[in-house]
C-alpha positions as CSV (number, residue, x, y, z in Angstrom):
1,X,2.2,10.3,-4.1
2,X,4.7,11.9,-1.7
3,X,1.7,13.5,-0.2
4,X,-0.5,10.8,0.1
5,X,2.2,8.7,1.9
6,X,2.9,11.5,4.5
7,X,-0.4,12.2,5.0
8,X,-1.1,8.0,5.2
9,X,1.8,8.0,7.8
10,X,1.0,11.0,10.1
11,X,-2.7,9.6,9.6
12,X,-3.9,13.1,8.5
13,X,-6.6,11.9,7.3
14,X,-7.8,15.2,6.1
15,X,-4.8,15.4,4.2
16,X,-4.9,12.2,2.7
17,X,-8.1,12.8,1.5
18,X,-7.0,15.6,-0.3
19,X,-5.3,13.2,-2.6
20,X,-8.0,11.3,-3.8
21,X,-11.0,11.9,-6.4
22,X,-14.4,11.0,-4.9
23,X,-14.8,8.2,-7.5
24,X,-11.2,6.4,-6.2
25,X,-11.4,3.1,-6.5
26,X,-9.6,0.6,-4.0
27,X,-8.3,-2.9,-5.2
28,X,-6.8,-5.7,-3.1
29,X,-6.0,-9.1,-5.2
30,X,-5.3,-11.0,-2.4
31,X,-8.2,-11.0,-0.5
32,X,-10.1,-10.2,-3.4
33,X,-11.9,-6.9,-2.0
34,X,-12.8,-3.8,-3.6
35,X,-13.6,-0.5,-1.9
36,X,-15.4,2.0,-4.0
37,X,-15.1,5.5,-2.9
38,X,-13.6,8.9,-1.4
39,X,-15.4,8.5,2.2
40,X,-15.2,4.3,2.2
41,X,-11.5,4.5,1.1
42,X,-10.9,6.8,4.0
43,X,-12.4,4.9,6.5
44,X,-11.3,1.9,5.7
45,X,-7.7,3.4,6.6
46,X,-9.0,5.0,9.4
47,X,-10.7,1.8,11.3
48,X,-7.4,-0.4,10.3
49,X,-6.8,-2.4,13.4
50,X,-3.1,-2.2,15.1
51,X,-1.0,0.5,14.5
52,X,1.5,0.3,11.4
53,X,4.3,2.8,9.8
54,X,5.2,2.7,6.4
55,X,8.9,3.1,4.4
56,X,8.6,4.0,1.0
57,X,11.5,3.0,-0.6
58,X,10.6,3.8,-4.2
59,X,8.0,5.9,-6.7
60,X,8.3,5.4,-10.2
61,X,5.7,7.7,-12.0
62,X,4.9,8.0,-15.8
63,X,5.8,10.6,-18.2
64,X,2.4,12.3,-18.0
65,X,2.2,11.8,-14.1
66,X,-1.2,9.4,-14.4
67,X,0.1,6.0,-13.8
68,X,3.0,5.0,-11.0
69,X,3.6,2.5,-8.3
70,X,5.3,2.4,-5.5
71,X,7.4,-0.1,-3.1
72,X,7.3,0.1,0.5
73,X,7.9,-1.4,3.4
74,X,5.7,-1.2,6.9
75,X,5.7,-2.0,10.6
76,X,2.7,-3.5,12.3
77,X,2.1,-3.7,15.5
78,X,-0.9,-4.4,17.9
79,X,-3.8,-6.9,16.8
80,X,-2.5,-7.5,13.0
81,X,1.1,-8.4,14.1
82,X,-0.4,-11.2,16.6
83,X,-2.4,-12.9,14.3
84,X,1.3,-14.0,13.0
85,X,3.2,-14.0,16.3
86,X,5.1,-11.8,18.9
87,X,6.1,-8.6,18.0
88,X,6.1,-6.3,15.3
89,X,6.0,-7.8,11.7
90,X,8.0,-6.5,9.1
91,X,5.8,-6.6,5.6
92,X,6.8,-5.7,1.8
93,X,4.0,-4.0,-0.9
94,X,3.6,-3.2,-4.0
95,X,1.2,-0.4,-5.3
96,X,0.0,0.8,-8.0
97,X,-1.8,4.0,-8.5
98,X,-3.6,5.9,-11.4
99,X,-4.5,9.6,-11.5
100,X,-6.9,12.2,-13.1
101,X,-6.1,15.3,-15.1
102,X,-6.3,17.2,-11.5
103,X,-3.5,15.1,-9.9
104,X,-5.8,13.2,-7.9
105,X,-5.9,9.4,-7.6
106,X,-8.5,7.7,-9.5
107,X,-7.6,4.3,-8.6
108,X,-5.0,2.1,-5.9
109,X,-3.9,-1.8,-6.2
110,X,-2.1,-3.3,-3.3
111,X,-0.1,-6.3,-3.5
112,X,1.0,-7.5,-0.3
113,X,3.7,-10.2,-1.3
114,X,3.8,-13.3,1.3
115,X,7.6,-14.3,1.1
116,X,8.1,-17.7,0.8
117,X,11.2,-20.6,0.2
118,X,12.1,-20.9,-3.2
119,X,12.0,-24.4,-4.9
120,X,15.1,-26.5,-4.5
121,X,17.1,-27.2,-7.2
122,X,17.4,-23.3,-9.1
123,X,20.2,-22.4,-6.6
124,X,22.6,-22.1,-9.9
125,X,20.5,-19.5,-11.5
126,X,19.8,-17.3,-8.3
127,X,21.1,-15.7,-5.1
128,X,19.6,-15.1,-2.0
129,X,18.9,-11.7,-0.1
């Protein structure tokens, strides 16, 4: 994973294709798309529009090192960041990642949280951050 997200982030994409098994399968819930594939997987992250960095902030992997998921943070700039206003836009994910007996990954979710204003009325039970 620490490979992947270096790679991801110095867009080495020959690198980061090195991480993943030619049958990887991409998922995104929110907008309902699914990318199926080594060389669509890559070029999808290749023709991304703007220019974004990513945090990671935290890996949690399995016991066996075939399931794990990952929080990070990214920066985008350019013509993503505009669609939502001026200047760079701060996002949060979620991802989760399976791999093959080789160490490669077999399969990526992404879950790109929109934050939001709680309900009113639960301000006994929770604090804000």
């Amino acid at each position: 994973m620490e490979a992947y997200w270096t790679a991801a982030e110095a867009r080495d994409w020959s690198a980061f294709g090195a991480t993943l098994a030619e049958g990887v399968v991409y998922d995104l819930p929110q907008t309902r798309e699914r990318i199926l594939g080594k060389e669509r997987y890559l070029r999808f992250n290749q023709e991304y529009p703007g220019d974004w960095h990513v945090r990671v902030e935290r890996i949690v992997v399995d016991a066996e090192g075939r399931q794990a998921a990952a929080r990070t943070g990214f920066t985008v700039t350019g013509e993503q960041a505009a669609q939502v206003g001026d200047g760079p836009e701060e996002m949060d994910a979620i991802h989760f990642f399976t791999f093959d007996e080789q160490g490669l990954i077999t399969g990526v979710t992404d879950f790109w949280p929109e934050s939001y204003e709680p309900p009113a009325g639960r301000e006994h039970l929770a604090e804000r951050y």
